[in-house]
C-alpha positions as YAML, in Angstrom:
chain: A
units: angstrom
residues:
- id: 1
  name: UNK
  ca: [90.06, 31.58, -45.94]
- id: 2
  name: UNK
  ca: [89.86, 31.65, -42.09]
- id: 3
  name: UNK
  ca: [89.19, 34.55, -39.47]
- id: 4
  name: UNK
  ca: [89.88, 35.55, -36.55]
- id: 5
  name: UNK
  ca: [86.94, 36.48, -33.93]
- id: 6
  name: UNK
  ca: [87.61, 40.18, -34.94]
- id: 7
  name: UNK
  ca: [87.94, 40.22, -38.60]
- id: 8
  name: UNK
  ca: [84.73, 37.90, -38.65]
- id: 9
  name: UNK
  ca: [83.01, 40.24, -36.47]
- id: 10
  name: UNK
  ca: [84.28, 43.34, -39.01]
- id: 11
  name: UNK
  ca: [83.12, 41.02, -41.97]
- id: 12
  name: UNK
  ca: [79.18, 40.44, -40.47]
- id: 13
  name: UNK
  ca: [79.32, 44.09, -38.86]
- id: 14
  name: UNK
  ca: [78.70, 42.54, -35.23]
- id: 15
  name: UNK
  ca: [80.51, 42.85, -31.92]
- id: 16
  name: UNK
  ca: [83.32, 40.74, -31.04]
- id: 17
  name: UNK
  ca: [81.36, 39.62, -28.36]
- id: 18
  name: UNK
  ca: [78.20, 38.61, -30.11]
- id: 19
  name: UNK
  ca: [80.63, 36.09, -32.64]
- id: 20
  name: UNK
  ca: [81.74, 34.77, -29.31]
- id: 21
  name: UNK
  ca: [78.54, 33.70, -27.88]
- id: 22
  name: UNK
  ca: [77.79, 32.30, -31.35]
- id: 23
  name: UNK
  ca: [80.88, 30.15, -31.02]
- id: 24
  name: UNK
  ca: [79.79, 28.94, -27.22]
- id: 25
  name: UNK
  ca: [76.29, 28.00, -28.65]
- id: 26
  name: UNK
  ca: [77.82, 26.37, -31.60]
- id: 27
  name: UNK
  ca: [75.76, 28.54, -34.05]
- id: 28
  name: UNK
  ca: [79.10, 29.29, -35.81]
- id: 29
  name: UNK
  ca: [81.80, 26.59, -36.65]
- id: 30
  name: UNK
  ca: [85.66, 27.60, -35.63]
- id: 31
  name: UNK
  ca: [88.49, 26.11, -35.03]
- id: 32
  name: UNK
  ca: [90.84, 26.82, -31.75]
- id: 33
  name: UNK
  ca: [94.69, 26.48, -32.65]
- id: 34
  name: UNK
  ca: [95.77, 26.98, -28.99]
- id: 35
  name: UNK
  ca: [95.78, 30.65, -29.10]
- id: 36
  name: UNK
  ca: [92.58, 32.05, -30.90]
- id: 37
  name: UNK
  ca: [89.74, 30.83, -32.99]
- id: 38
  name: UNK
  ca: [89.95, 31.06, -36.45]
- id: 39
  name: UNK
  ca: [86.37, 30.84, -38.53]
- id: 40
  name: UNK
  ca: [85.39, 29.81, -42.06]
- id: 41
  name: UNK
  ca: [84.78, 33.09, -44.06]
- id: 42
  name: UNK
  ca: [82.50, 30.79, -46.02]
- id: 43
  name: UNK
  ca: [80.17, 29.31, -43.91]
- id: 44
  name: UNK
  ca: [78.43, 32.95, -44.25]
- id: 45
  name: UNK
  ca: [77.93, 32.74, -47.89]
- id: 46
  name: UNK
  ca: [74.59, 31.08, -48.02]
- id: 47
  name: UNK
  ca: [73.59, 33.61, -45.36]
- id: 48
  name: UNK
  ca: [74.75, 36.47, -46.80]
- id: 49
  name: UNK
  ca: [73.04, 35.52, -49.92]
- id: 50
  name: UNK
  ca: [69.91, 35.07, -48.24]
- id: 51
  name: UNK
  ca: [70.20, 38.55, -46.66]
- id: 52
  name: UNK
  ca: [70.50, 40.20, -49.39]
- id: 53
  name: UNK
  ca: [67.79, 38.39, -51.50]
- id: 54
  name: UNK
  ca: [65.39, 39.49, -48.94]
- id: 55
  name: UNK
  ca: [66.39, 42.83, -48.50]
- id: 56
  name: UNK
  ca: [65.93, 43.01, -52.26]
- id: 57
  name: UNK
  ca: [62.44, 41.50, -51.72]
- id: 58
  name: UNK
  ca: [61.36, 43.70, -49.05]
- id: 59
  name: UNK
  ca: [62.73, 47.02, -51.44]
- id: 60
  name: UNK
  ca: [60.20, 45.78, -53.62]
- id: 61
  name: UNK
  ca: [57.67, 45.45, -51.49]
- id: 62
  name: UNK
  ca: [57.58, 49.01, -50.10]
- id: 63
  name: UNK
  ca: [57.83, 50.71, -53.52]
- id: 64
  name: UNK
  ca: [54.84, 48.65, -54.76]
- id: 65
  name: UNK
  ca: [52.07, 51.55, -55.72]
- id: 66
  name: UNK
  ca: [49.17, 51.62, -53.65]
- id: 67
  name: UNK
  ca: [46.70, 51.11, -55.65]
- id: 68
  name: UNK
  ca: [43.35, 53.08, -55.92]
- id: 69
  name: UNK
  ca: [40.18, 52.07, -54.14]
- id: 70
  name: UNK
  ca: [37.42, 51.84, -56.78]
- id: 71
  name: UNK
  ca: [34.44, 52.24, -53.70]
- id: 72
  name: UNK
  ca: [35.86, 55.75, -52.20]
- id: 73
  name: UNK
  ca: [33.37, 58.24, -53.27]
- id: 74
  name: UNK
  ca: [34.00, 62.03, -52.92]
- id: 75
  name: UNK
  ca: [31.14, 62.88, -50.47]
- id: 76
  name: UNK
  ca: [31.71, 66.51, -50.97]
...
């Protein structure tokens, strides 16, 4: 399924912009049909994945307990 510069920018929740540059670097593939550039929605996939594996990872990370130091001593 393609997109156009908008859609694609409402499907990564970026600026239209942004997914412009990206196209001018060549970060992003796209195709130009004479009037606009359409996009691969699934080029992302891999990305998206990724994403989401390591916001999953991080999640995990901050609701690790900290645990107890055995060598603090109540000096009261």
């Amino acid at each position: 399924m393609y997109l156009t510069i908008k859609e694609t920018a409402d499907y990564l929740s970026t600026s239209e912009a942004y997914i412009k540059n990206l196209i001018s670097q060549n970060k992003i593939r796209a195709i130009h049909d004479g009037e606009q550039y359409l996009i691969y929605k699934e080029q992302f996939n891999t990305h998206l994945d990724q994403l989401e594996k390591y916001k999953i990872y991080v999640e995990e990370i901050l609701n690790e307990p900290i645990p107890e130091d055995i060598d603090v001593k109540d000096e009261d």
